[in-house]
N, C-alpha and C positions, 0 to 999 in steps of 0.2 A: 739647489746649488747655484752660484751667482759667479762670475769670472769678469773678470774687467781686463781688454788688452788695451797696451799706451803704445802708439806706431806714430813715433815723430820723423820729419822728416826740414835740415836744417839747410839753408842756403838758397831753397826756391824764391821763398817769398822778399818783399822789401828787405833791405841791410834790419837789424834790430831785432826782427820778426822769428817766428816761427809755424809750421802749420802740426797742430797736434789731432790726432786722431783716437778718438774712444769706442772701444764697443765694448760695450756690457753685453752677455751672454747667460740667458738660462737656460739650465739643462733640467728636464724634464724624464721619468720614465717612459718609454715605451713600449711596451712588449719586450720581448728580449732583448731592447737597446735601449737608447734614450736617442732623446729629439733636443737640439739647440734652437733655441731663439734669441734673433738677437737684434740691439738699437744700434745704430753709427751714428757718432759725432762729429764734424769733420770740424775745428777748432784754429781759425787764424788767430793767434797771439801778435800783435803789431807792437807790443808793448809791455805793460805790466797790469794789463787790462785783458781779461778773457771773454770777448763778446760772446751774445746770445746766440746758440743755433739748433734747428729744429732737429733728432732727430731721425731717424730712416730708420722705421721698421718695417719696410718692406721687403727683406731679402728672405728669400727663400726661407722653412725650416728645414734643417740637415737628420737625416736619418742616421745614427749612428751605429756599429757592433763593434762588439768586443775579442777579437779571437787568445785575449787572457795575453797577449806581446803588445798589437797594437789596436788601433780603434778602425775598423774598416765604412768608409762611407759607402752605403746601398739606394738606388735607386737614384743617384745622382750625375754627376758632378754639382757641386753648386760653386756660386759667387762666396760666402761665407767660409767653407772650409776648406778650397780647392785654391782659387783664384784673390781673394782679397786685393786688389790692387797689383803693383809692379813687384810687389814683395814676397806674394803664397798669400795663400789663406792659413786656417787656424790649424790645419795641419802641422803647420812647422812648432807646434807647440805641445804635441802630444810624439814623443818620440815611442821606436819603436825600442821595446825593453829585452834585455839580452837576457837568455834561457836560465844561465847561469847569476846569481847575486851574489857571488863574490867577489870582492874588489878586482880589477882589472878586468870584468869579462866585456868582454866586446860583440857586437855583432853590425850586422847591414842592412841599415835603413834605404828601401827605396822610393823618391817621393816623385809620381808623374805629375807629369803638366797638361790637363786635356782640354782641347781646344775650345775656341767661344761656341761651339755651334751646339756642344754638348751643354754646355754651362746653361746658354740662353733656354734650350731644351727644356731644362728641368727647372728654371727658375719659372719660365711661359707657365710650365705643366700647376705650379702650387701656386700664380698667384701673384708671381715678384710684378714688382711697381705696377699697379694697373695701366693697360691700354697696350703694356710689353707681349708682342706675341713672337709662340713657336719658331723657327726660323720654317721653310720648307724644302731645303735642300739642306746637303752639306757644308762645313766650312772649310775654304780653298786656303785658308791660313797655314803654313807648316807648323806641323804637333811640336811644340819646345822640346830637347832632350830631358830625359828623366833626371833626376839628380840622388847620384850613389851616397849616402851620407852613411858616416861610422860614426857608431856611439858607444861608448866604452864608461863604463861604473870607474866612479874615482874612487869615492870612499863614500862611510857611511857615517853620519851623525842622527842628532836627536834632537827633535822639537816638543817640546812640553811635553815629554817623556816617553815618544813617538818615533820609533828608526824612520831615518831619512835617507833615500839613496839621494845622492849627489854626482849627476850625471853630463858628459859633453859630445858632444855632436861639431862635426866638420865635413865641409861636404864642398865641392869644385864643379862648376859646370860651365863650358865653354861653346860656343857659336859660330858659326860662319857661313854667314848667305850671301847671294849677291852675285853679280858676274858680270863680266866687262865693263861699262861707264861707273858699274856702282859696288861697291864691297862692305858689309858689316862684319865686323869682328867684333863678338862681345867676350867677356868673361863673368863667373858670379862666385865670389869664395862667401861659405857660410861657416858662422861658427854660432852653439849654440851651450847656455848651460841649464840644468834642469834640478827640480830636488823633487822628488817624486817617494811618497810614502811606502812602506813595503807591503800594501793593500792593493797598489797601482792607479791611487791616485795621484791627481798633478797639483804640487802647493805653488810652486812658483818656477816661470820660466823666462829666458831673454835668449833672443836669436837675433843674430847681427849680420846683413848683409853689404857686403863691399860691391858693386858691380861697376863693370869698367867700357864701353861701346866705345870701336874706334871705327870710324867712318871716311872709307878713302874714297874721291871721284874721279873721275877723268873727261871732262865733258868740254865739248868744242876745244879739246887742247889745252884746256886750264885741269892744272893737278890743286886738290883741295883734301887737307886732311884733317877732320877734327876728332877728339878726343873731351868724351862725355863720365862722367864718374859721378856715386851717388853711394852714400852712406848709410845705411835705416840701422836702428835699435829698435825693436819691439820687446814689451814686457807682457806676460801676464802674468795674474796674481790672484788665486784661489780666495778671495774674501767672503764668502759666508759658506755653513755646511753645516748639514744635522753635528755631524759630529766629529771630534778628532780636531788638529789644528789649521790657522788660517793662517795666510798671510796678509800685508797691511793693504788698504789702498793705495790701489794707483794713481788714484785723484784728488789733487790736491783741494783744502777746504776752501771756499769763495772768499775773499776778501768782501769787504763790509760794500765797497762800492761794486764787487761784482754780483752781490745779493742783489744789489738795489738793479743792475742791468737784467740779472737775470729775471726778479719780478716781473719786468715792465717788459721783459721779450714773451712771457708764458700770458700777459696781459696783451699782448698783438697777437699771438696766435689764438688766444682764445675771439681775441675781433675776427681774426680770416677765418674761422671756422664757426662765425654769426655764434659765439655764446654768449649772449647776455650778460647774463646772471657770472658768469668766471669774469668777465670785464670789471663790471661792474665792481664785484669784490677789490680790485685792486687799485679803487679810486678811493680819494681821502673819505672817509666819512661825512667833514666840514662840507667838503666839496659837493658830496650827495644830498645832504641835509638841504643846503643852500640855492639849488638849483633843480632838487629833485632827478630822480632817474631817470624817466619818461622823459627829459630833456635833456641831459647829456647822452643817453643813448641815440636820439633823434638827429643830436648834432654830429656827432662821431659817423652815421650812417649819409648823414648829408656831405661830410668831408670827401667821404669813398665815394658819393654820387657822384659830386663834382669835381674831382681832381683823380680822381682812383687810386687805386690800394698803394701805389709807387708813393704815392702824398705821406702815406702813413706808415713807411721804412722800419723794418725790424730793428733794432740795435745791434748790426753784425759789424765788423769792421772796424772797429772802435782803437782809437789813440789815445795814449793816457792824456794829452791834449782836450781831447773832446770829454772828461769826466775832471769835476768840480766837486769836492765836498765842502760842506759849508754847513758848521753846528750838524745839526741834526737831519740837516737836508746833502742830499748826493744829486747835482746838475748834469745829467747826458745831454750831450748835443749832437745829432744823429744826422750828417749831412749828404748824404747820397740820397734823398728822395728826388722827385721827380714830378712833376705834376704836366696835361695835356692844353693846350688852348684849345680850347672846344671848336672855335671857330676855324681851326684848320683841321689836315690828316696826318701833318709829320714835325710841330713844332713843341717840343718839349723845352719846359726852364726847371732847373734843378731846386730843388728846396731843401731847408734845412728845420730840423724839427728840434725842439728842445721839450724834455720832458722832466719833472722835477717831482723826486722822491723822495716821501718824508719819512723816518725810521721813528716808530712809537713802539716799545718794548721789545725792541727784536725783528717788528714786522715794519715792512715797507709797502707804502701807497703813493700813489701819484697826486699832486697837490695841484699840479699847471700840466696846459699840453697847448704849447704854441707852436706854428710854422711860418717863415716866412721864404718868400721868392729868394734864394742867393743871391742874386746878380744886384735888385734894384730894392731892397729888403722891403718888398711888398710884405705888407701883414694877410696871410692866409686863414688863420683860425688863431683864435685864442680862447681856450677853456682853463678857468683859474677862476675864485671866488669872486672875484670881482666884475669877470662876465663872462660871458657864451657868446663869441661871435665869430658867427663863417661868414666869409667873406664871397662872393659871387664875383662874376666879371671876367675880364682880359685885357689891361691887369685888372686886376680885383678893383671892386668901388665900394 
């Protein structure tokens, strides 16, 4: 089984913008529970352009059991189904189900909050991001209050021939630390709705949280009060399953120009993780043929010597500005790199990369891979049929 959750979060970033977040989720048998695993996406939208990003499968895997109401996590806390961020983890997605299936039965959900010392514990323990370790004491952090949530059956429908309970969840948790110069008042209202089969599986869910921080000072006789608020919608959505029904994805299909970014990002990662052969693949064929491999790979590797990996910038952060379609080719222009002057310890000049993707049947390949200095548009590399040339120097000669 496969779960996809979408935890957007609107107003952080630039006016325009949005920061979208994906984890896919596989659930696995394990003994009398199952086990999650799972990827995070973290996804700045600046536009109508979804840059490339790697990724995270490093978070813990979640031991999960069933006590037939809800899902109880053993041997943990972890990051994935406890903590996920400022919002809960995947917990808030598996409600606690009332004894009774009759419309209106109700019951009480209670969801703790346990502190980072425990989380880092068990993530140290399986493995989470390497070089993360154990803490070795406790954490001085105060434990969050638990949060009481009620969930009550509304009614029942049917999916492709399938009873579906249709269920909500509301839940209130409020804060208060702080003393003398400094005071935090927070608040957090939830509200959630669910459709959950009458097997006890989960087809599709969204949990909406409001929260509210008011922060009063008093320091050297200046009074200072501000007031912080933040909106999240998270969904998730049951999309594949041996059997029984699904719901749709949550992720929307790549646009023809985000194929072509997404290419050329799986074609950088495959460069930082020295593969060859995955690089390789996602160069023109013309290009190969023309130049041979053993020489674009030689120069690609000379680039990284002499300017380092910052020269050769992922395609994250992307404006619809910086992407060009033209016929059958899609121009990115990748401008946050970076390159060192050898000759010092602290002077960086920013570079800008263009790379140019060419769509044959569906598939996209790289046809050009130029960089130049931003400021003084030094020519740093150019790979394109017409030549192979890295450039050396300070500035380059």
């Amino acid at each position: 089984m496969t779960t996809s959750e979408k935890d957007e979060m609107r107003g952080a970033p630039p006016e325009g913008g949005a920061l979208e977040t994906f984890v896919d989720i596989e659930m696995r048998p394990a003994g009398s529970g199952v086990e999650l695993y799972a990827a995070l996406t973290v996804a700045p939208v600046m536009g109508k352009v979804r840059s490339f990003t790697v990724p995270d499968k490093d978070y813990a895997p979640v031991h999960l059991e069933t006590s037939g109401k809800r899902w109880i996590e053993h041997d943990g806390p972890t990051f994935l189904y406890t903590h996920l961020g400022t919002q809960g983890g995947l917990e808030w997605f598996f409600p606690e189900l009332p004894d009774d299936g009759s419309v209106g039965a109700t019951t009480t959900w209670e969801i703790a909050a346990p502190d980072a010392f425990g989380i880092t514990t068990t993530e140290a323990a399986r493995g989470h991001h390497p070089g993360v370790e154990a803490p070795t004491s406790g954490s001085n952090e105060p434990h969050a209050p638990a949060v009481v949530a009620h969930v009550r059956l509304e009614r029942w429908t049917e999916d492709h021939g399938v009873r579906v309970a249709e269920l909500s969840m509301s839940a209130k948790r409020d804060s208060d630390s702080g003393a003398g110069e400094m005071r935090i008042r927070g608040s957090e209202e939830f509200r959630g709705t669910y459709a959950v089969l009458a097997s006890g599986r989960l087809l599709r869910a969204e949990v909406e949280r409001d929260a509210s921080i008011h922060l009063v000072s008093d320091t050297f006789g200046v009074h200072d009060a501000q007031q912080h608020t933040q909106h999240t919608t998270r969904h998730m959505n049951l999309v594949e399953a041996c059997d029984g029904p699904t719901a749709s994805s949550l992720v929307k299909p790549l646009t023809r120009e985000e194929r072509a970014i997404h290419t050329w990002g799986e074609a950088w990662l495959a460069f930082m993780k020295d593969d060859r052969d995955a690089l390789l693949a996602a160069i023109d064929p013309a290009l190969r043929r023309k130049h041979g491999d053993a020489k674009l790979w030689a120069a690609l590797k000379e680039i990284q010597s002499l300017r380092g990996n910052e020269a050769l910038p992922a395609p994250v952060m992307l404006r619809d500005d910086n992407i060009k379609s033209d016929g059958d080719d899609v121009r990115i222009a990748i401008p946050h790199g970076s390159t060192h002057d050898p000759t010092t310890t602290n002077t960086q000049s920013p570079v800008e990369v263009t790379v140019v993707m060419h769509e044959t049947d569906g598939r996209f390949t790289a046809t050009s891979l130029t960089g130049v200095d931003t400021f003084d548009k030094y020519p740093l590399f150019d790979i394109s049929v017409d030549r192979v040339r890295v450039r050396h120097g300070w500035p380059p000669k």
